[in-house]
C-alpha positions as a printed NumPy array, in Angstrom:
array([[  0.   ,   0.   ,   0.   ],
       [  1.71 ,   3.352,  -0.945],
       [  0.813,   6.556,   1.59 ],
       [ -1.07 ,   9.424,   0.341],
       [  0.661,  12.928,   0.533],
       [  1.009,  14.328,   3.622],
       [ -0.793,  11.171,   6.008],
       [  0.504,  10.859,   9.305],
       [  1.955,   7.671,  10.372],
       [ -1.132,   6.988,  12.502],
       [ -3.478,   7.84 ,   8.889],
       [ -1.049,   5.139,   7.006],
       [ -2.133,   2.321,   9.582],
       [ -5.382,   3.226,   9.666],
       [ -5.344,   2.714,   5.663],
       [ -3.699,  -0.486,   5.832],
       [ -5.558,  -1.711,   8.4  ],
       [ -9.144,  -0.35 ,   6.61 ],
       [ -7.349,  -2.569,   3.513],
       [ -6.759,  -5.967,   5.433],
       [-10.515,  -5.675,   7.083],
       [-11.938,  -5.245,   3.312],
       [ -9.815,  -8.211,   2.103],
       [-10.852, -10.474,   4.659],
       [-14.341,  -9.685,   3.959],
       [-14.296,  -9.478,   0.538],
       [-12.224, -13.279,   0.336],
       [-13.997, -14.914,   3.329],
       [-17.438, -13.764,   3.073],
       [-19.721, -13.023,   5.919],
       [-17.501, -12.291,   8.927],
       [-17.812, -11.496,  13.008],
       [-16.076,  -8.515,  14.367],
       [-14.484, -10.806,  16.581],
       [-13.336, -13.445,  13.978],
       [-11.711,  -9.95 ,  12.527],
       [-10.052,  -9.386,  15.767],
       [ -8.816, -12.732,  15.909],
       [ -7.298, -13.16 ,  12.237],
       [ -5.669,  -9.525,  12.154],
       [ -4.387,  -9.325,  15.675],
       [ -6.174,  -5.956,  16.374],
       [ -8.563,  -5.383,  19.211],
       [-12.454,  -4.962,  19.229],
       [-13.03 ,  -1.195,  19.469],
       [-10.235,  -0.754,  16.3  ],
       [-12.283,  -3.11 ,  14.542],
       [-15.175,  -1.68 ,  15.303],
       [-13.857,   1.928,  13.678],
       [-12.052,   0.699,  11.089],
       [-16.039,  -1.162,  10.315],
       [-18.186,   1.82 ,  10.696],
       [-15.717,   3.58 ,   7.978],
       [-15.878,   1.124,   5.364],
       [-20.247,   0.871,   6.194],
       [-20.067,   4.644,   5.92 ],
       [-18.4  ,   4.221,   2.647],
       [-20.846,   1.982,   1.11 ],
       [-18.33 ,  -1.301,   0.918],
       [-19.719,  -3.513,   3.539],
       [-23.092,  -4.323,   5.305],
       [-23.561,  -5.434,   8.956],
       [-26.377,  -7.69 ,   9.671],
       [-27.337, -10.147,  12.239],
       [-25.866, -13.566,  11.661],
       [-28.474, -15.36 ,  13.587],
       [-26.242, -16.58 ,  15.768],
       [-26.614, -15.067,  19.531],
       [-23.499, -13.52 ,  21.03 ],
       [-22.5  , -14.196,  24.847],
       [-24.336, -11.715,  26.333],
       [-27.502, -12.881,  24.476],
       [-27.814, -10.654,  21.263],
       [-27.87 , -11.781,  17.752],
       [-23.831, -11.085,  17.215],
       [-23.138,  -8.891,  13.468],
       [-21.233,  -9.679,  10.367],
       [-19.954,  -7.909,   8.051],
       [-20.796,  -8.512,   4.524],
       [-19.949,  -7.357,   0.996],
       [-21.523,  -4.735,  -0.903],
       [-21.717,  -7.026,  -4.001],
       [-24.58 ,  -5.237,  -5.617],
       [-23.015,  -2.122,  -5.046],
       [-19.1  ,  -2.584,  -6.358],
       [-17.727,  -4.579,  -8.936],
       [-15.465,  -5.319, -11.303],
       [-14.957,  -6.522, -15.291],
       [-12.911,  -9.261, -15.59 ],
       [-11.529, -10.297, -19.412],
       [ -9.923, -13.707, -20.353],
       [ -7.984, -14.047, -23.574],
       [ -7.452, -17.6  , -23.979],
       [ -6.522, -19.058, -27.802],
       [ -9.432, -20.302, -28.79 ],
       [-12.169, -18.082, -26.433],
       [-13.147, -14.865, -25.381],
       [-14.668, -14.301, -21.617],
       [-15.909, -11.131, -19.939],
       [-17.811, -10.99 , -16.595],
       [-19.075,  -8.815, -14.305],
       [-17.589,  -9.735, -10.445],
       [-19.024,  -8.117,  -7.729],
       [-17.102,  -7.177,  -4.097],
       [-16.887, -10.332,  -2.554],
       [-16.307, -12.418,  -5.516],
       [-20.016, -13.519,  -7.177],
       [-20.081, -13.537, -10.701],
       [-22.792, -11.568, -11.468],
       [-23.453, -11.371, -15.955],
       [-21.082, -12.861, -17.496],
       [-20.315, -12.957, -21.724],
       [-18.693, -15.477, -23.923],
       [-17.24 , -16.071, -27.461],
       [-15.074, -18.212, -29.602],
       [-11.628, -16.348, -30.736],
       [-10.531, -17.708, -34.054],
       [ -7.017, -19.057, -34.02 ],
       [ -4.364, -16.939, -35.656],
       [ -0.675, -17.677, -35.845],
       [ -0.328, -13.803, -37.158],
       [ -0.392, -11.031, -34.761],
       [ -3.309,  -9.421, -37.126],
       [ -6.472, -10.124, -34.762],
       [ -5.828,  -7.606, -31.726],
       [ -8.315,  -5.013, -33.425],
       [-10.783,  -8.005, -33.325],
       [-10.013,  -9.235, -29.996],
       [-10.427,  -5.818, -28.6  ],
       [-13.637,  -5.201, -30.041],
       [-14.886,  -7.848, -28.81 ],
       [-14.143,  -7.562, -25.197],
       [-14.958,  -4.059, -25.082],
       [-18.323,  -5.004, -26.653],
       [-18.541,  -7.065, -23.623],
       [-17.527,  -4.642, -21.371],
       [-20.229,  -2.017, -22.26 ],
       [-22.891,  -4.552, -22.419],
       [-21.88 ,  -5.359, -18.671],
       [-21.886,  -2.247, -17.677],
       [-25.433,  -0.93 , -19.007],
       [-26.48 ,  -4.321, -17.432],
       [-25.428,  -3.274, -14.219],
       [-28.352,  -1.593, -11.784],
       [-27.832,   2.402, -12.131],
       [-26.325,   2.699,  -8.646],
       [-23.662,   0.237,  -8.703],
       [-20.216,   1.369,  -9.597],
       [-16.571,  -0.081, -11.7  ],
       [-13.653,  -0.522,  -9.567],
       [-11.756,  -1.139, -12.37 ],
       [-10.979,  -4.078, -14.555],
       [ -8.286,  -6.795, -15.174],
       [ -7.524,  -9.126, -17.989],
       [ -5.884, -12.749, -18.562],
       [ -4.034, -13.088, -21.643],
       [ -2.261, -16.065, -22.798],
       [  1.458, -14.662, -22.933],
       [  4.515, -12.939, -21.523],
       [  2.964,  -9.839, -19.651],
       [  6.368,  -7.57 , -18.802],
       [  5.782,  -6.544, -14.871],
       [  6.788,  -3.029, -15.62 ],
       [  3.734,  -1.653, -18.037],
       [  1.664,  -4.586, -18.78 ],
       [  2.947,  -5.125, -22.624],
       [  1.962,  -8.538, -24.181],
       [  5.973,  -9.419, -24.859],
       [  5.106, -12.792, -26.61 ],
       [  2.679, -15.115, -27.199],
       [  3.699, -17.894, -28.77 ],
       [  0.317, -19.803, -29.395],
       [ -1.156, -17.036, -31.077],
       [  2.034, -15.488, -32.817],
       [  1.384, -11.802, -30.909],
       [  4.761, -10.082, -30.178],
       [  5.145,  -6.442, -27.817],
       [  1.508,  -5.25 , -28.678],
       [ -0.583,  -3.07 , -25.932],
       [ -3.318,  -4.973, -25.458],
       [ -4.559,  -3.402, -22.099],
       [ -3.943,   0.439, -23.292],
       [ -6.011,  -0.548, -26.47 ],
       [ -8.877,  -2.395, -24.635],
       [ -9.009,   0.705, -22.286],
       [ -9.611,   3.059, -24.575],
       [-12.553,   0.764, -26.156],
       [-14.122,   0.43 , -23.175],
       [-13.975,   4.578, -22.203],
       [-14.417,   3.903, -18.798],
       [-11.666,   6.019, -17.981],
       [-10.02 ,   3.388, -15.808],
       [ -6.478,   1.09 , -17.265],
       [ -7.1  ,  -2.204, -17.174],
       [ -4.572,  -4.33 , -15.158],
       [ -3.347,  -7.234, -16.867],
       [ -1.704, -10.522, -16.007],
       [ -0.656, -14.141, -17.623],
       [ -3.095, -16.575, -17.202],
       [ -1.732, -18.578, -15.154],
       [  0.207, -16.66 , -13.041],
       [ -3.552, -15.337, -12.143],
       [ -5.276, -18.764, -12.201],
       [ -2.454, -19.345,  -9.457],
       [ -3.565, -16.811,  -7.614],
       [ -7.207, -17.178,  -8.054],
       [ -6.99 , -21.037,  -7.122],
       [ -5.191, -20.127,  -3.772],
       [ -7.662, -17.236,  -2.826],
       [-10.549, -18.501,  -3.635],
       [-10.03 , -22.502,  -5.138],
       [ -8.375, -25.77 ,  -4.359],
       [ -5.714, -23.412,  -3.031],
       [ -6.927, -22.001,  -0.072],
       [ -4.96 , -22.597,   2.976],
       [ -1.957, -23.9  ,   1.39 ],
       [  1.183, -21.667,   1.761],
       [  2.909, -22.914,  -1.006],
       [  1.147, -24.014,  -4.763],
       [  1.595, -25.278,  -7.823],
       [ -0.782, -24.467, -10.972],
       [ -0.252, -26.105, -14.312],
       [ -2.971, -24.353, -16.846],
       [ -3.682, -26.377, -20.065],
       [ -4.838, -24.568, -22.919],
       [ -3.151, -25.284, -26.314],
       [  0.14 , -24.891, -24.649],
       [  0.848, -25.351, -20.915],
       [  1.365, -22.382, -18.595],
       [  2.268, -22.041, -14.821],
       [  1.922, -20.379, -11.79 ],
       [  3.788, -20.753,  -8.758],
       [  2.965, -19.505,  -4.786],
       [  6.02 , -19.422,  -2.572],
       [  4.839, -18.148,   0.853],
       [  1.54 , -16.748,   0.313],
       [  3.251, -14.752,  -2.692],
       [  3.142, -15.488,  -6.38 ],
       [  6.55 , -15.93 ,  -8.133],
       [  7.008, -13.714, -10.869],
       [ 10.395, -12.994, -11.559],
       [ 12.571, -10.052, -12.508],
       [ 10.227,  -8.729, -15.676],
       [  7.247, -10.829, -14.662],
       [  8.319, -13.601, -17.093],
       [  8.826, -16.323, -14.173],
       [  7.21 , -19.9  , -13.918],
       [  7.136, -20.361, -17.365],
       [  6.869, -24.132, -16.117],
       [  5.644, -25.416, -19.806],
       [  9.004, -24.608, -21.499],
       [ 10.663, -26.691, -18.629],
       [ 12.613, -29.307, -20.963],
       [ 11.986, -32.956, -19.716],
       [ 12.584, -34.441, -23.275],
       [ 15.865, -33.202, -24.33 ],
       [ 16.783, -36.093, -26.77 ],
       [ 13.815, -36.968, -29.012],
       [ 11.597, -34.367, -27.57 ],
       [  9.022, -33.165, -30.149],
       [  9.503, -29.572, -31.652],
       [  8.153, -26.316, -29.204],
       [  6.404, -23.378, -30.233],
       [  9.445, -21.568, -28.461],
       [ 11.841, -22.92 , -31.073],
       [ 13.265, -25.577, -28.149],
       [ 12.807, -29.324, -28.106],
       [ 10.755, -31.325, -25.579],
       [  9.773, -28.753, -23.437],
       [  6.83 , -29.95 , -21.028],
       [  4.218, -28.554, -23.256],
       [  5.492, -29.797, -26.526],
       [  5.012, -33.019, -24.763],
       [  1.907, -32.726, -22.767],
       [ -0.356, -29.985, -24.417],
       [ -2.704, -30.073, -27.063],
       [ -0.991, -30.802, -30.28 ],
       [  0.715, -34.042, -28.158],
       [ -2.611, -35.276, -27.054],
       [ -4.507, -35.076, -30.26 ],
       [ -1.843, -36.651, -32.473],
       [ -0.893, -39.708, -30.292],
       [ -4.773, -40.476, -30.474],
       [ -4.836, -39.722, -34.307],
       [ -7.243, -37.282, -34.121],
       [ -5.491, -34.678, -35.951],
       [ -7.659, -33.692, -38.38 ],
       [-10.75 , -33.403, -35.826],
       [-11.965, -30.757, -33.095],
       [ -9.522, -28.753, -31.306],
       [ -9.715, -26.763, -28.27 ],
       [-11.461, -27.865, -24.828],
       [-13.849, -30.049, -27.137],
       [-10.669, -32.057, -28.459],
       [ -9.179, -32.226, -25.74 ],
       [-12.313, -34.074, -23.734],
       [-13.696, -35.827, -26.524],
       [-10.112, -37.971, -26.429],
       [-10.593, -38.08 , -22.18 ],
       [-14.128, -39.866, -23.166],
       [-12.952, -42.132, -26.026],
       [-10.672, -43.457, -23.643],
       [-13.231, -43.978, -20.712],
       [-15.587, -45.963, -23.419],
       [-12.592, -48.166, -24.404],
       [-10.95 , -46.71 , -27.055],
       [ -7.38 , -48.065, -26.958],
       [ -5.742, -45.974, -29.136],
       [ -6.862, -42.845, -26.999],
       [ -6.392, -44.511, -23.993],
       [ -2.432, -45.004, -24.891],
       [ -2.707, -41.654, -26.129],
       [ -3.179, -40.338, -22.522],
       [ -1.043, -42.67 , -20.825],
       [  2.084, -41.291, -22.688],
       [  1.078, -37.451, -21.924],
       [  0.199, -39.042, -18.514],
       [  3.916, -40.081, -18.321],
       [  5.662, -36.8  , -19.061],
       [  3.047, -34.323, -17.294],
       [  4.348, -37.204, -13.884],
       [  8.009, -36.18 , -14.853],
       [  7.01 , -32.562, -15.201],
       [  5.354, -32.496, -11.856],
       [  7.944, -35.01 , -10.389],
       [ 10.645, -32.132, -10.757],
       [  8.677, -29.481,  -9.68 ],
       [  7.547, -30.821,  -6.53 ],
       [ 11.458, -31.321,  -5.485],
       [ 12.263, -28.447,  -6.388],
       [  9.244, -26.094,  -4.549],
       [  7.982, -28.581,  -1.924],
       [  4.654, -27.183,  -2.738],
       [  1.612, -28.511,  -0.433],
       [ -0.582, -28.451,  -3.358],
       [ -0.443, -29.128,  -7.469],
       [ -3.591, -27.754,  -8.961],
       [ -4.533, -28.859, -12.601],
       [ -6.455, -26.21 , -14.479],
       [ -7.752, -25.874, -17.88 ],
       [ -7.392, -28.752, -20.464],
       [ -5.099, -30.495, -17.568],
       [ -8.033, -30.765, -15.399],
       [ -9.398, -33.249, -17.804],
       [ -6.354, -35.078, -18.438],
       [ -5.262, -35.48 , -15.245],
       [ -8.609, -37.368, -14.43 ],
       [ -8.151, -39.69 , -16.75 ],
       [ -4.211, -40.057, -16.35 ],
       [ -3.704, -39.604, -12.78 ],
       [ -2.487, -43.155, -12.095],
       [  0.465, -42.696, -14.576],
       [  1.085, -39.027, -12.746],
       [  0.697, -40.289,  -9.285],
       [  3.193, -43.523, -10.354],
       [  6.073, -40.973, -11.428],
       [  5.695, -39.421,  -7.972],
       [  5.666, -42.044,  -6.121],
       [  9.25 , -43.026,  -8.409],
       [ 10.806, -40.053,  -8.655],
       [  9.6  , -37.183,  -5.742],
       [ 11.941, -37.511,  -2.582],
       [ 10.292, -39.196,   0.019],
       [  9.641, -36.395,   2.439],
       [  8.137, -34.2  ,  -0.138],
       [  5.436, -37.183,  -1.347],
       [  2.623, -35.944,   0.626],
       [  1.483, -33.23 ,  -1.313],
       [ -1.648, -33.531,  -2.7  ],
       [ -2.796, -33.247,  -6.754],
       [ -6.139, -31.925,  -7.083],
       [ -7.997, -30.569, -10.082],
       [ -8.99 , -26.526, -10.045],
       [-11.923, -26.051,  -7.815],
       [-12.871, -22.57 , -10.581],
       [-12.345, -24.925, -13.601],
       [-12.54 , -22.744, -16.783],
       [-13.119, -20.058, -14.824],
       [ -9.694, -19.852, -12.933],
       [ -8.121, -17.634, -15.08 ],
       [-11.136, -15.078, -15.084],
       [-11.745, -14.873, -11.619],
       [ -7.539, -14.156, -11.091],
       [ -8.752, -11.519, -13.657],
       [-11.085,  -9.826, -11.306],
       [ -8.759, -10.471,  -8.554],
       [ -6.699,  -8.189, -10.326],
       [ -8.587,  -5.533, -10.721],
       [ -9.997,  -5.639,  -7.119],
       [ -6.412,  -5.224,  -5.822],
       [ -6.31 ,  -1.462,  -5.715],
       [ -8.973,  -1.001,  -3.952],
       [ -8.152,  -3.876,  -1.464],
       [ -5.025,  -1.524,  -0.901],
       [ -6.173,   1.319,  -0.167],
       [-10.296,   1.121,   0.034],
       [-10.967,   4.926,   0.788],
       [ -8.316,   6.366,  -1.937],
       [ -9.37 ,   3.53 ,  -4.864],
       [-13.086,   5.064,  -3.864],
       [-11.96 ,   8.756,  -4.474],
       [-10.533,   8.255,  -7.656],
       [-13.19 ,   5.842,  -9.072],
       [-15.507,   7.742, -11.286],
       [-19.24 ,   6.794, -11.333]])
């Protein structure tokens, strides 16, 4: 949280203590002054301030919970504003286009969908752009006259650079240095930027605050689209890198030898192995379906008895075990989460994954657990709206005076 001009020290706490409240509301949902106490470390009557500022600002509710207190009386929570304050929340995938409407607290409210042809030419950002901010507007004249954009975040399917948000590459879709948030901004004429992030560096995040995630210090999150894309949490904190470029954990090489060709120009990097173009030609369905659709329709060939797709699996099985193998040793993570297209494939090839574990994870690291993403597709769009919530979860009052109606 940065301090506004001329705060005193006392003013700066007060902020960042107004910021954790919000947070804890707007992640945990209905919650007792006293649980607020509790988790924070602050006492009641600071609580109870730092609650009657954000109610006077319109951000939270307190209601009875139903429950009776000691001293008899039906004891309060505090509660979103989720009618009130929201956010849009874009996800560029390769072959979609999502936008959504998130309120405070994390609901989906409207949300908008379309297919995104698949171009291996940087020449569809005009269309792209259009498209979402088509969304955009339609979400906001949907919205009920009083309720107000905090902003908005996007997911794209690429190198974001940290500094200012520039799509540096994306290799699925052939898009090189191209400023995709500055252009969606201007489309929507909101007259807010729109934060953007990779995709799964925010399905990361979104799967730890709000998915299969939660509680877990430390995660892994392997996204599947056509490629395979990462996120990692060290210690409550995503790991980014330098320029924002970090976790790229689908251009780890784990078949160095006879690994088949990468979109990065490299050999048997995890996703040339593991991701779409793996999947569908080991089960000799190269000429069908694409996509999510391809991608299952193997997963249920296999389950009716298809042999050829079940082998199919097994082999991508194999590698994504190695892949996760060496990840696990070297991030002791408490959690792998499997998002996207990998949510499907590891149902159907978990025993393969779970036997290169068990052969090649150090003992004392075994026990983490694999689960599939609790958000499914939506991971990547709700780390969106995470996103764009973050300023706000900062500094509540200050994101609120420069938010324009």
């Amino acid at each position: 949280m940065s301090a506004v001009k001329g705060d005193t020290p006392q003013e700066e706490i007060r902020r960042h203590h107004l910021g954790a409240v919000l947070r804890q509301v707007h992640l945990a949902g209905p919650v007792s002054r006293a649980a607020l106490a509790n988790r924070l470390g602050l006492n009641r009557s600071t609580i109870l301030a730092l609650a009657a500022r954000l109610t006077a600002a319109g951000l939270v509710c307190e209601e009875a919970s139903g429950a009776t207190g000691r001293a008899g009386r039906p004891s309060l929570v505090m509660r979103p504003e989720s009618g009130r304050w929201y956010v849009l929340a874009f996800d560029v995938a390769v072959d979609r286009l999502a936008a959504a409407r998130v309120g405070l607290g994390g609901p989906v409210l409207e949300r908008r969908e379309a297919p995104r042809r698949r171009s291996r030419y940087a020449d569809d950002l005009d269309e792209v752009v259009g498209v979402l901010a088509g969304f955009g507007r339609e979400l906001v004249d949907a919205a009920p006259r009083d309720a107000r954009c905090l902003g908005a975040g996007a997911s794209y399917c690429g190198l974001i650079r940290a500094a200012d948000g520039m799509v540096r590459l994306a290799p699925n879709v052939g898009w090189t240095d191209l400023d995709f948030a500055p252009a969606l901004s201007r489309r929507l004429g909101l007259g807010t930027p729109v934060a953007i992030g990779n995709e799964a560096h925010l399905g990361a995040l979104a799967e730890h605050e709000r998915g299969a995630g939660v509680g877990h210090r430390n995660l892994v999150y392997l996204h599947g689209d056509v490629g395979v894309g990462g996120g990692i949490i060290v210690g409550g904190r995503l790991l980014d890198g330098d320029d924002g470029y970090g976790a790229e954990l689908g251009h780890m090489v784990v078949n160095p030898f006879d690994g088949r060709p990468c979109n990065c120009g490299s050999h048997g990097c995890l996703e040339a192995e593991v991701g779409e173009a793996a999947l569908l030609e080991a089960a000799g369905r190269t000429g069908g379906p694409g996509g999510r659709a391809g991608v299952r329709a193997v997963v249920e060939a296999a389950e009716n008895g298809d042999e050829t797709a079940r082998q199919a699996l097994d082999r991508v099985g194999d590698w994504l075990g190695i892949g996760v193998a060496n990840l696990i040793n070297l991030f002791n993570p408490g959690i792998v989460v499997f998002g996207g297209t990998l949510n499907d494939i590891y149902q159907s090839a978990a025993p393969r994954i779970h036997a290169r574990v068990e052969a090649n994870v150090l003992p004392v690291s075994r026990q983490v657990e694999l689960r599939t993403s609790a958000l499914r597709d939506d991971a990547t769009l709700v780390g969106a709206a995470e996103l764009a919530f973050s300023r706000i979860l900062a500094d509540p009052l200050d994101a609120l005076a420069r938010t324009t109606p």
